[in-house]
N, C-alpha and C positions, 0 to 999 in steps of 0.2 A: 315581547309582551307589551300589552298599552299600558300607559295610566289610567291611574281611576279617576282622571277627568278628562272631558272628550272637549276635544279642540271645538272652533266655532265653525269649521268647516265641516267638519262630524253632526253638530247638530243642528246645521242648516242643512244640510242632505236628508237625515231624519226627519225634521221638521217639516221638510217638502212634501216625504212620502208619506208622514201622517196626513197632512194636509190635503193630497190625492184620496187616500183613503179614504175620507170623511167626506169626499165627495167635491172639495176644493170650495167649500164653504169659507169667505170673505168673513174678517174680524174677529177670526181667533186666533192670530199669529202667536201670540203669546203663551194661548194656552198649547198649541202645536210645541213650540220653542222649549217649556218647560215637562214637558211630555216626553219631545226628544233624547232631554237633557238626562232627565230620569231613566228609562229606557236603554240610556249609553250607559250611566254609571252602572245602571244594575248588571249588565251584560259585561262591563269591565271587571267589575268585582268580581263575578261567579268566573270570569278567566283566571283573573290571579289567582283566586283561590283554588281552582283546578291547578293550575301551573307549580301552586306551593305544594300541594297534596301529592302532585306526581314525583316532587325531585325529593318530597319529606322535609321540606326545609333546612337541608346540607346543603343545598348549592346556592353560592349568591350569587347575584346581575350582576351580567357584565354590563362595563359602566358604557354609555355612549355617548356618542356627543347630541343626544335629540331629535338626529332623523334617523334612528335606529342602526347605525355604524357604530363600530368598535371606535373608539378613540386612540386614535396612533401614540405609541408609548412616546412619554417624554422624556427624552434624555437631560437630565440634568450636569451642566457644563459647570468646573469650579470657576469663580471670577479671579480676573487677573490680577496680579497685585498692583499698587501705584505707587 
């Protein structure tokens, strides 16, 4: 599942194809940018919120380490004495 905020490589891809869209009209990167931005959160949102609605809100995230991998369990070792 994404976050509900989209990386800058998310919405410079967005940003682009708005930008194709519009017919690649010069000096509106900005408003492109913030269109993209919008456009990801709202599509992020209505995931999670499908995501929570399907498991009922019983099941939590598994935790990852940020590129969407399980994070390997940590074994915790006692310290030695001195």
């Amino acid at each position: 599942m994404k976050t509900s905020t989209p990386n800058q490589q998310e919405i410079a891809q967005k940003a682009y194809q708005i930008y194709v869209r519009n017919g690649c009209r010069h000096g509106h990167a900005l408003d492109h940018w913030l269109e993209a931005e919008a456009e990801l959160r709202k599509l992020n949102v209505g995931s999670e919120t499908k995501a929570t609605k399907a498991t009922n809100g019983t099941k939590k995230p598994t935790p990852t380490a940020g590129n969407g991998k399980r994070r390997p369990a940590v074994k915790k070792t006692p310290k030695a004495p001195r």
